[in-house]
PDB file of N, CA, C and O in Angstrom:
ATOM      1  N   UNK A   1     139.228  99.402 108.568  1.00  0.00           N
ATOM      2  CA  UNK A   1     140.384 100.164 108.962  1.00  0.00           C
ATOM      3  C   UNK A   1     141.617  99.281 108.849  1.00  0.00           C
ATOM      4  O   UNK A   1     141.632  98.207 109.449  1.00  0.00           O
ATOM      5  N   UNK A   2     142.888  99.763 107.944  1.00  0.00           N
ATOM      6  CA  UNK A   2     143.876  99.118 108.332  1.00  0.00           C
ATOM      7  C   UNK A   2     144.780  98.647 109.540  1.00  0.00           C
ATOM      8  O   UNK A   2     145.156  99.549 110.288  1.00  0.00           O
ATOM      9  N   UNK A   3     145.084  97.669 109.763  1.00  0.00           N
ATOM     10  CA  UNK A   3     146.010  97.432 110.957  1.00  0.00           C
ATOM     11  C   UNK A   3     147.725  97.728 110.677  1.00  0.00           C
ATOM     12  O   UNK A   3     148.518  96.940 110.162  1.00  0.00           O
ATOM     13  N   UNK A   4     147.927  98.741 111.051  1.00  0.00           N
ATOM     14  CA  UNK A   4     149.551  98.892 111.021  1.00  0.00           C
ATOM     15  C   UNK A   4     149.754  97.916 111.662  1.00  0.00           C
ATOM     16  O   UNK A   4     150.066  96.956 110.958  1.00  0.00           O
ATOM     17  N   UNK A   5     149.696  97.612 113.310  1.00  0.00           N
ATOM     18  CA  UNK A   5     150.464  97.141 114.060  1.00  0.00           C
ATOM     19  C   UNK A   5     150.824  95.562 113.986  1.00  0.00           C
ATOM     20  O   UNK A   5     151.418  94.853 114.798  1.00  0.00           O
ATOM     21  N   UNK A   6     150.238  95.254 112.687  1.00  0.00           N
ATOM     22  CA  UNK A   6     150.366  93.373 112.471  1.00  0.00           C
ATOM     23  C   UNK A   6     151.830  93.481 111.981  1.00  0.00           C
ATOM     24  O   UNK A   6     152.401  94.409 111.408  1.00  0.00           O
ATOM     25  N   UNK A   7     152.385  91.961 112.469  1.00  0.00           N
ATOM     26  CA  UNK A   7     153.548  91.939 112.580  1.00  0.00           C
ATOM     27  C   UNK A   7     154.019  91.099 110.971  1.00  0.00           C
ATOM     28  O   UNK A   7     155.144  91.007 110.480  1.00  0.00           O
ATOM     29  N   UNK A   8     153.009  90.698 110.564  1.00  0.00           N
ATOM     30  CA  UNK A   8     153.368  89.710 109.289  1.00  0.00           C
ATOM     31  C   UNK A   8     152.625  90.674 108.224  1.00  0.00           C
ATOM     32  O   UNK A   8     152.505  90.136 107.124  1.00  0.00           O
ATOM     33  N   UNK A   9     152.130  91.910 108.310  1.00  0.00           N
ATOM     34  CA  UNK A   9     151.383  92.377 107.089  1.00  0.00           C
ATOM     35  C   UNK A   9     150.622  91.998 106.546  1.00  0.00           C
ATOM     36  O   UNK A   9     150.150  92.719 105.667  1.00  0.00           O
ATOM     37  N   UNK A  10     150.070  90.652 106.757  1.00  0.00           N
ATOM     38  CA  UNK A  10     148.519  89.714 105.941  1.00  0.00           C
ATOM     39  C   UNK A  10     147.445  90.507 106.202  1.00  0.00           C
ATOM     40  O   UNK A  10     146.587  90.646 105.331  1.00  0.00           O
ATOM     41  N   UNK A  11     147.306  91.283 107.710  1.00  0.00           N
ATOM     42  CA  UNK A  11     146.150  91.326 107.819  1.00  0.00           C
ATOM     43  C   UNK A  11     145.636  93.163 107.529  1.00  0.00           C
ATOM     44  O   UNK A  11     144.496  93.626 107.509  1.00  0.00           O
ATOM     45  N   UNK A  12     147.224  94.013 107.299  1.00  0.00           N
ATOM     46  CA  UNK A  12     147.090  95.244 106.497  1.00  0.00           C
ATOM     47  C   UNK A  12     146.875  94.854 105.116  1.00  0.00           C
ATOM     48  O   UNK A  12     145.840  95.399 104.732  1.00  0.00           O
ATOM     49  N   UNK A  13     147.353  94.208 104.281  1.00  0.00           N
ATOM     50  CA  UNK A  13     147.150  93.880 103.201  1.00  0.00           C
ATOM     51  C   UNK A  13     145.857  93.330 103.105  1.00  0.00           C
ATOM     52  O   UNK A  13     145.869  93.287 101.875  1.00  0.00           O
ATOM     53  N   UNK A  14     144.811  92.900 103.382  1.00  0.00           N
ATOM     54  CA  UNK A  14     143.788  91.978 103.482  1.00  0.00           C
ATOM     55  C   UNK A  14     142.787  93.133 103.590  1.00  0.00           C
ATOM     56  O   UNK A  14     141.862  93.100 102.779  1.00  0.00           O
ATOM     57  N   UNK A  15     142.833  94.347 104.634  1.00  0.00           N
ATOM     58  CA  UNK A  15     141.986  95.364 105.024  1.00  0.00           C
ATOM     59  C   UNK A  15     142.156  96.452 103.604  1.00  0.00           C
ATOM     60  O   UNK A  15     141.253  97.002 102.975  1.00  0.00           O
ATOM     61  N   UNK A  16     143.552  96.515 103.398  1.00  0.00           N
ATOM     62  CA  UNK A  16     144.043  97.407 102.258  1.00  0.00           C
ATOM     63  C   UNK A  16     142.606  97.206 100.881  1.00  0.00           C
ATOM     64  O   UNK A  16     141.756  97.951 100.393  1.00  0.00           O
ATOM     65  N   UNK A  17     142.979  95.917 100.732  1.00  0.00           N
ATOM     66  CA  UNK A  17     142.386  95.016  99.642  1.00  0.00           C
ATOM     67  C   UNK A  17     140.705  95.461  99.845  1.00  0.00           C
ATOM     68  O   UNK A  17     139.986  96.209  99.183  1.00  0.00           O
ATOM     69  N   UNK A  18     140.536  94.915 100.657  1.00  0.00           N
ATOM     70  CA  UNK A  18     139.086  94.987 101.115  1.00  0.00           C
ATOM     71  C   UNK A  18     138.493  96.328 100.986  1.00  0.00           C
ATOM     72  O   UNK A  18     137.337  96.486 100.595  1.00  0.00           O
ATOM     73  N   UNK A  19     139.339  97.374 101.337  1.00  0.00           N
ATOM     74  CA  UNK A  19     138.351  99.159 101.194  1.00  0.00           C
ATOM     75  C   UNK A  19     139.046  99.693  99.717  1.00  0.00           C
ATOM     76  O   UNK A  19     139.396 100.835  99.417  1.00  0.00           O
ATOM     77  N   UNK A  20     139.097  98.742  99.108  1.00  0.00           N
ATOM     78  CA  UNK A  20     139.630  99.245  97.501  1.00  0.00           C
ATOM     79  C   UNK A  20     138.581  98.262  96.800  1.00  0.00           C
ATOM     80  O   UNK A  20     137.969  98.810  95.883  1.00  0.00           O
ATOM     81  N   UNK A  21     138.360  97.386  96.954  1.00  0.00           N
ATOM     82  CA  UNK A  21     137.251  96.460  96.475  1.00  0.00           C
ATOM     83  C   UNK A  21     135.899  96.851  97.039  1.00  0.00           C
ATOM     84  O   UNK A  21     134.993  96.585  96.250  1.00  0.00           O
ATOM     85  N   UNK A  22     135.485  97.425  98.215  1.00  0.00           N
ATOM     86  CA  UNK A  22     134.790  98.739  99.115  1.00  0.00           C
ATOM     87  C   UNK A  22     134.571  99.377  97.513  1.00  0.00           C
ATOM     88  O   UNK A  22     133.736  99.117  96.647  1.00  0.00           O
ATOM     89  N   UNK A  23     135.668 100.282  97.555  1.00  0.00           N
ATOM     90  CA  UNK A  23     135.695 101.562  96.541  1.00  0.00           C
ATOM     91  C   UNK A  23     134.713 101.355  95.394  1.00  0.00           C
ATOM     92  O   UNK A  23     133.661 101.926  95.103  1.00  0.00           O
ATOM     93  N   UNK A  24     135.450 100.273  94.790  1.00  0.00           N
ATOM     94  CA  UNK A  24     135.283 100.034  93.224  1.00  0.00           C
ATOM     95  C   UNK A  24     133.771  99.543  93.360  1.00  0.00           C
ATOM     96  O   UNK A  24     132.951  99.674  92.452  1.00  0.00           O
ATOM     97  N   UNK A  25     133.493  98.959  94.606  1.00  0.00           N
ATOM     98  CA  UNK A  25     132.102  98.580  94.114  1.00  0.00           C
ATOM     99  C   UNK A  25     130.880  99.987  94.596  1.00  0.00           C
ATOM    100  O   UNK A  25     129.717  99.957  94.194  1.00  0.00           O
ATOM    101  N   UNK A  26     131.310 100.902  95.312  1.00  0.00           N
ATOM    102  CA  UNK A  26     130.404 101.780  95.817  1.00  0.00           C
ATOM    103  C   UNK A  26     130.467 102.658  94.298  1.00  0.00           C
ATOM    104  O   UNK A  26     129.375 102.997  93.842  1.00  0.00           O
ATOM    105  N   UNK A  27     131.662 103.013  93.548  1.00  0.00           N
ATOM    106  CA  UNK A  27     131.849 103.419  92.251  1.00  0.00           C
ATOM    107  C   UNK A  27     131.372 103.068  91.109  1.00  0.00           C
ATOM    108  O   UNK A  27     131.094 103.749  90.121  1.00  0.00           O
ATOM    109  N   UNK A  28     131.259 101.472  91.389  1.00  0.00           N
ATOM    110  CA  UNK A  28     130.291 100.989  90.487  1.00  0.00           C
ATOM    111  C   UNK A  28     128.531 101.289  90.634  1.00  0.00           C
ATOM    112  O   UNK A  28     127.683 101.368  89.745  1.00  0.00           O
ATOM    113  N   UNK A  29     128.399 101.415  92.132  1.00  0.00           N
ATOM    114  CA  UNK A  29     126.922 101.546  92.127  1.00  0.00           C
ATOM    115  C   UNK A  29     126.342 102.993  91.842  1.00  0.00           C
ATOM    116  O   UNK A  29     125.145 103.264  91.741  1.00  0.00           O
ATOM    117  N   UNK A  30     127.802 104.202  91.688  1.00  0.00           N
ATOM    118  CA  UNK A  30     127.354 105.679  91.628  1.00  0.00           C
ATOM    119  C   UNK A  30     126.987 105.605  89.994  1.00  0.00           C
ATOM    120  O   UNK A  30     125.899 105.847  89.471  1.00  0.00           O
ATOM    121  N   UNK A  31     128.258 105.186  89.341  1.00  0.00           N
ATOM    122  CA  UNK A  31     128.090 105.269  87.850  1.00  0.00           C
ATOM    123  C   UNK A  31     126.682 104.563  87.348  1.00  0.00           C
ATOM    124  O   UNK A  31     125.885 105.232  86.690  1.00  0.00           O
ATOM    125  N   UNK A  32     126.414 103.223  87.674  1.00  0.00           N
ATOM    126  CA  UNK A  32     125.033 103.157  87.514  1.00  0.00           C
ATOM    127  C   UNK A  32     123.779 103.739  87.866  1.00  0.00           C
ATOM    128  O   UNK A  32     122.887 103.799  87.020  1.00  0.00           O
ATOM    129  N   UNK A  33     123.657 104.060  88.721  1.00  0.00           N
ATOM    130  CA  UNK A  33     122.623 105.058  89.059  1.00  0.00           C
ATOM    131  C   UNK A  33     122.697 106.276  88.516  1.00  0.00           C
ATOM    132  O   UNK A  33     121.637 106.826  88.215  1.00  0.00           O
ATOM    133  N   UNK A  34     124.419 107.199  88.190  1.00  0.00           N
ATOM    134  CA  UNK A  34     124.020 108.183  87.110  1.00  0.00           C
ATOM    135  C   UNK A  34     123.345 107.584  85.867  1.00  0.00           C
ATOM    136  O   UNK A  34     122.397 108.155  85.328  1.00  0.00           O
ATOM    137  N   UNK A  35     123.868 106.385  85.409  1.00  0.00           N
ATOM    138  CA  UNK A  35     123.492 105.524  83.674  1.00  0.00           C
ATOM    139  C   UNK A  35     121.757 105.635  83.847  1.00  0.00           C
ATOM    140  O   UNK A  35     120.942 105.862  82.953  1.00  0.00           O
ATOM    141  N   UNK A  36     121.548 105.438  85.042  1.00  0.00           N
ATOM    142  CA  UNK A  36     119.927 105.067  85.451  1.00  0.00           C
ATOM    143  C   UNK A  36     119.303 106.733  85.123  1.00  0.00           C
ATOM    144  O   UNK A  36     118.142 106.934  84.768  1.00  0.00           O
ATOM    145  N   UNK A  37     120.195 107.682  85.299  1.00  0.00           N
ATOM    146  CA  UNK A  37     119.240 108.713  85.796  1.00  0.00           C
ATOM    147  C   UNK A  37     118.762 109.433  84.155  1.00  0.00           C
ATOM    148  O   UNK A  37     117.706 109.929  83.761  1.00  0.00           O
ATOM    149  N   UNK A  38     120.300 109.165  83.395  1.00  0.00           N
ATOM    150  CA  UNK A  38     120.684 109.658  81.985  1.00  0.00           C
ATOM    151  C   UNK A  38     119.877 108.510  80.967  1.00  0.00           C
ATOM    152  O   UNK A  38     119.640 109.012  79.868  1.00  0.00           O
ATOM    153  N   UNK A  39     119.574 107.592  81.049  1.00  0.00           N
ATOM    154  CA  UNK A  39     118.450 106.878  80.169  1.00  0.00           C
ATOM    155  C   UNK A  39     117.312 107.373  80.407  1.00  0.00           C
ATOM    156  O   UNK A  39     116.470 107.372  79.510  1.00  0.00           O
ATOM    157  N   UNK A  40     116.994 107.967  81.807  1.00  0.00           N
ATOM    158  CA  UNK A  40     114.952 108.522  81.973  1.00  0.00           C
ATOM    159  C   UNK A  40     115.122 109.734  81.432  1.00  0.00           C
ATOM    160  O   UNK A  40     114.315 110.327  80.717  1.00  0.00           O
ATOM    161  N   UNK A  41     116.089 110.067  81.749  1.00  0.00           N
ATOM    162  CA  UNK A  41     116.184 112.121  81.035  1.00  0.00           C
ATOM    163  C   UNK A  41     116.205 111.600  79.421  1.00  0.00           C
ATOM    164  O   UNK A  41     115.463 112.333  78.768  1.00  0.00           O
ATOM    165  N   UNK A  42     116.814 110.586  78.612  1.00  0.00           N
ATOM    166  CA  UNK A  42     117.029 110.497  77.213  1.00  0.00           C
ATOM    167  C   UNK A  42     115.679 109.984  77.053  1.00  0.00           C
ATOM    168  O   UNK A  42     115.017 110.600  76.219  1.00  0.00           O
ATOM    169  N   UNK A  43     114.951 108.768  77.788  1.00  0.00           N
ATOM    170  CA  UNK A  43     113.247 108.803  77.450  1.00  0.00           C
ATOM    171  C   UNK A  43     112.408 110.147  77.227  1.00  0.00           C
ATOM    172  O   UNK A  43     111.535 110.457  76.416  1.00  0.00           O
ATOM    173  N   UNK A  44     112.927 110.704  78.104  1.00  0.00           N
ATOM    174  CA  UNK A  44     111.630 111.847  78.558  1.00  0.00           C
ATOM    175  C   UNK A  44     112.034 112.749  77.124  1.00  0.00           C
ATOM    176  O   UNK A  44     111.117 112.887  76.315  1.00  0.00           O
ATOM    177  N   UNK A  45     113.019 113.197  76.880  1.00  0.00           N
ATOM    178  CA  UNK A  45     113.935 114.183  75.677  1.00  0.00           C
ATOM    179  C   UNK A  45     113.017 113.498  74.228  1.00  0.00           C
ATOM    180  O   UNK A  45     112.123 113.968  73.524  1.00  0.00           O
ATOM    181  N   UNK A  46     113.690 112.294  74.227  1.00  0.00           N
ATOM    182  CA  UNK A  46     112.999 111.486  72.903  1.00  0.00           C
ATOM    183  C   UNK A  46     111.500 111.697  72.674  1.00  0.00           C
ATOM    184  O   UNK A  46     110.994 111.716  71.552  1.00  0.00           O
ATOM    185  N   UNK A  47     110.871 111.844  73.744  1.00  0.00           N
ATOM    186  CA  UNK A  47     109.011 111.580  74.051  1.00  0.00           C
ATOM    187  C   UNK A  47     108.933 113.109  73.682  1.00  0.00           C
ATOM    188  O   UNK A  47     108.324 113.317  72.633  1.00  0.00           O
ATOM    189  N   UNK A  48     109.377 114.117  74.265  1.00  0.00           N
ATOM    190  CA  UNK A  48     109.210 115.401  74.165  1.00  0.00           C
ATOM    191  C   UNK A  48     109.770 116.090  72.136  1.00  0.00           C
ATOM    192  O   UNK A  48     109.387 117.028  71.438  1.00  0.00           O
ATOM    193  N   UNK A  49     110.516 115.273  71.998  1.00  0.00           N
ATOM    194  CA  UNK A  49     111.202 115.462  70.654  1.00  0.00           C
ATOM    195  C   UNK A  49     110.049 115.146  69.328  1.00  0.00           C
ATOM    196  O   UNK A  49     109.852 115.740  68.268  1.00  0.00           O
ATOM    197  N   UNK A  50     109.499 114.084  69.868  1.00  0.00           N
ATOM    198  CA  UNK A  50     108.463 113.499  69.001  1.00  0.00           C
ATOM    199  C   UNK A  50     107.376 114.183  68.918  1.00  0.00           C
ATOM    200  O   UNK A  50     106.801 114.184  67.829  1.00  0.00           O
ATOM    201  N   UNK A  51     106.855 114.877  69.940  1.00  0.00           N
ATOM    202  CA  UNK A  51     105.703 115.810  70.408  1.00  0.00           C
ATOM    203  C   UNK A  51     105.868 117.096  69.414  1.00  0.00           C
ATOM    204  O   UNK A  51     105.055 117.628  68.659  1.00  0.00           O
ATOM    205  N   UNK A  52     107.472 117.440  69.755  1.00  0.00           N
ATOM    206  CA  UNK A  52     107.601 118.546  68.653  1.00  0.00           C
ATOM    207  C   UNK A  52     107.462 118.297  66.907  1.00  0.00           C
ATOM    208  O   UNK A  52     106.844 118.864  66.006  1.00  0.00           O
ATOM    209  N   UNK A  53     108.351 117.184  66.991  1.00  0.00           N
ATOM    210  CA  UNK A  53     108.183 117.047  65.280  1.00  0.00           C
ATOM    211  C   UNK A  53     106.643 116.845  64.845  1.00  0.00           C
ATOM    212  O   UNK A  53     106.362 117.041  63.662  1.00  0.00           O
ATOM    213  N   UNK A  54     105.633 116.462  65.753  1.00  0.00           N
ATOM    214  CA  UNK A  54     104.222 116.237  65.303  1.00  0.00           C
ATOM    215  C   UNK A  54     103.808 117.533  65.050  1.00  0.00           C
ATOM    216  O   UNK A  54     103.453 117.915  63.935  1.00  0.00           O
ATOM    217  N   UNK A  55     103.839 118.206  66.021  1.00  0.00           N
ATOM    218  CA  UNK A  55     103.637 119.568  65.956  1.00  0.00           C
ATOM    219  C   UNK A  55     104.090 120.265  65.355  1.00  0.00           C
ATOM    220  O   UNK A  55     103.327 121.230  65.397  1.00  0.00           O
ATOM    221  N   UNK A  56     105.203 120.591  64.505  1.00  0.00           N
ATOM    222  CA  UNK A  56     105.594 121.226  63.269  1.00  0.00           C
ATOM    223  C   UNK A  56     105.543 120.702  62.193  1.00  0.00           C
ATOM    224  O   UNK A  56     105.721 121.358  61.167  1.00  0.00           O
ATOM    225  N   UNK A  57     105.268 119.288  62.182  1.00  0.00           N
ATOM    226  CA  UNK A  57     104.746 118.536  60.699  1.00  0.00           C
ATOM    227  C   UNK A  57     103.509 119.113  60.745  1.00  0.00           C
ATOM    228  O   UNK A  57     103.067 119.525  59.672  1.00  0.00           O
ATOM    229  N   UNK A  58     102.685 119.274  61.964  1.00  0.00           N
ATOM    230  CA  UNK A  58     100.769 119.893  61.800  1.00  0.00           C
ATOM    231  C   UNK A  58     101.074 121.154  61.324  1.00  0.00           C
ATOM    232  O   UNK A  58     100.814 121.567  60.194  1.00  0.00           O
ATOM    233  N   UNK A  59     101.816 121.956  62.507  1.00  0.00           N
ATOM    234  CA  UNK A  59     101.882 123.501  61.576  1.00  0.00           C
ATOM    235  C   UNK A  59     102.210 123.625  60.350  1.00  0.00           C
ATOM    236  O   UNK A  59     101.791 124.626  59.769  1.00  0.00           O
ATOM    237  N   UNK A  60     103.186 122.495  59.481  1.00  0.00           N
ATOM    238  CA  UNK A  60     103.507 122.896  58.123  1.00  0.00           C
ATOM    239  C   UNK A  60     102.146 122.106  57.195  1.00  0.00           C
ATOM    240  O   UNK A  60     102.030 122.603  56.074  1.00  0.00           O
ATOM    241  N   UNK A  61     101.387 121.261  57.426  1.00  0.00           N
ATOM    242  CA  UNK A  61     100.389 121.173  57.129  1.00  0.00           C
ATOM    243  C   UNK A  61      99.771 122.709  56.649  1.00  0.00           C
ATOM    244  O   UNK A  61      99.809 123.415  55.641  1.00  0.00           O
ATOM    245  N   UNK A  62      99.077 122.772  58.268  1.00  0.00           N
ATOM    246  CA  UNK A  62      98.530 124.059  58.050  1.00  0.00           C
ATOM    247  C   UNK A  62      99.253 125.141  57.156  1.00  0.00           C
ATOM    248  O   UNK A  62      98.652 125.575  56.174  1.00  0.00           O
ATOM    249  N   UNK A  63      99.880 125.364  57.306  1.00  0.00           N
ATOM    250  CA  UNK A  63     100.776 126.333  56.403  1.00  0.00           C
ATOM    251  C   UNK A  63     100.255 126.273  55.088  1.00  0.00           C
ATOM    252  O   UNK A  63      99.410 127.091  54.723  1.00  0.00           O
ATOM    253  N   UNK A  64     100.847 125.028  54.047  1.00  0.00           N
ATOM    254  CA  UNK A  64     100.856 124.604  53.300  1.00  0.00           C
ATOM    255  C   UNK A  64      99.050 124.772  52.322  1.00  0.00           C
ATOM    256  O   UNK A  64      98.631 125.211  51.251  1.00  0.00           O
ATOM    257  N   UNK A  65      98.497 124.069  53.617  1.00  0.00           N
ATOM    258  CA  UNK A  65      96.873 124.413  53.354  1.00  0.00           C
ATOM    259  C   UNK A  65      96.538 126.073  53.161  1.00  0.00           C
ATOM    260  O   UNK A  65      96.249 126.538  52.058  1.00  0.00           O
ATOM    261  N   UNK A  66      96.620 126.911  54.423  1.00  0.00           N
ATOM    262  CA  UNK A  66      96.836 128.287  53.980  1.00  0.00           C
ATOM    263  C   UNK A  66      97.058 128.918  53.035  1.00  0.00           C
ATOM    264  O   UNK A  66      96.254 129.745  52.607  1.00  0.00           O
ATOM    265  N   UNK A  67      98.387 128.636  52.398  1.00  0.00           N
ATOM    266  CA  UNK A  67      98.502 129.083  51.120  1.00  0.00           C
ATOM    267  C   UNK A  67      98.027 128.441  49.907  1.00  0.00           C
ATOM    268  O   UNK A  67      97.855 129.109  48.887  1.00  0.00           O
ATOM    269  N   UNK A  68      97.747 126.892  49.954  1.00  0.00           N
ATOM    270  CA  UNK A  68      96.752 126.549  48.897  1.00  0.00           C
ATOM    271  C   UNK A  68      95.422 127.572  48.839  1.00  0.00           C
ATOM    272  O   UNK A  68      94.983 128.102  47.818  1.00  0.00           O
ATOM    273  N   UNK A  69      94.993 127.686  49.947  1.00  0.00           N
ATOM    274  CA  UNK A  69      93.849 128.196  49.877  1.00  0.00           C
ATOM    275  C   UNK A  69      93.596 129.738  49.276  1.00  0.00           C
ATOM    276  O   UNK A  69      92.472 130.158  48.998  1.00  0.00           O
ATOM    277  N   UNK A  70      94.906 130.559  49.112  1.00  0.00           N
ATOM    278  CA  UNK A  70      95.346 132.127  48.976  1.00  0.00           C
ATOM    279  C   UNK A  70      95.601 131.570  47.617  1.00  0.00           C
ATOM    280  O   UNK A  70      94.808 131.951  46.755  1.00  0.00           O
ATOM    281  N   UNK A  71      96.500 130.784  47.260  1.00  0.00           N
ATOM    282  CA  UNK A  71      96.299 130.945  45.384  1.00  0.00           C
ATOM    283  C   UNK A  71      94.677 130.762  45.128  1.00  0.00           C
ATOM    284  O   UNK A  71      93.987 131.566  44.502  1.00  0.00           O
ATOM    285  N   UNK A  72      94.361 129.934  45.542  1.00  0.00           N
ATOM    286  CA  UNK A  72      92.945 129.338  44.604  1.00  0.00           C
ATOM    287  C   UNK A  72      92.288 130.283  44.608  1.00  0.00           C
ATOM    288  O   UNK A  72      91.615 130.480  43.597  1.00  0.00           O
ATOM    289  N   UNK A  73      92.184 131.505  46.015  1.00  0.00           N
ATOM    290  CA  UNK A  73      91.539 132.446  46.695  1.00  0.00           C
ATOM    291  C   UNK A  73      91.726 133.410  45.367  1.00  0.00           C
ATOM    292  O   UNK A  73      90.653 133.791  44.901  1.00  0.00           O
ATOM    293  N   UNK A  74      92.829 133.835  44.728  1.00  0.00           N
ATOM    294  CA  UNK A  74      93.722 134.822  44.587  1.00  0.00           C
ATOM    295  C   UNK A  74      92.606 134.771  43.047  1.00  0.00           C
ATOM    296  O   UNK A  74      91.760 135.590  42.691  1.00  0.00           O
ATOM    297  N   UNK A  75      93.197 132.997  42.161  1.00  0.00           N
ATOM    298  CA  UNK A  75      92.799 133.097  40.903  1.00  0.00           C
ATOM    299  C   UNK A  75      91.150 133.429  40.609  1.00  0.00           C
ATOM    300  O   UNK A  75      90.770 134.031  39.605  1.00  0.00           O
ATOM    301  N   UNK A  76      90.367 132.987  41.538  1.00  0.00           N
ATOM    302  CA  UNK A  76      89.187 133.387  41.588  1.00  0.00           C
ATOM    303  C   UNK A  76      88.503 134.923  41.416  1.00  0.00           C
ATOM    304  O   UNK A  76      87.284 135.070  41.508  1.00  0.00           O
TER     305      UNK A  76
END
């Protein structure tokens, strides 16, 4: 808490100082912990991303096989 009632101002200035340096560091610890929360959500996204591309590289496999199998089917 600031002290108005000091007669030389050192010790408002000193408290001033102090809950602004307070601030910046409680600000610093929010922004990191969002940075913390937004790297596990970009793990989890990336892990889930990869899952998909496997899975539509298999389905176009299959696909691909399918219709090999309908020409060869077809010329026969």
């Amino acid at each position: 808490m600031i002290n108005h009632y000091s007669s030389d101002g050192n010790c408002e200035l000193k408290n001033s100082h102090l809950q602004k340096d307070g601030y910046r560091k409680r600000r610093q610890l929010e922004v990191k912990r969002r940075l913390s929360i937004l790297q596990h959500k970009k793990i989890q996204l990336e892990r889930e991303l990869r899952t998909i591309n496997s899975m539509l590289f298999s389905l176009n496999k299959q696909i691909e096989s399918f219709y090999n199998y309908k020409k060869v089917s077809i010329k026969s």
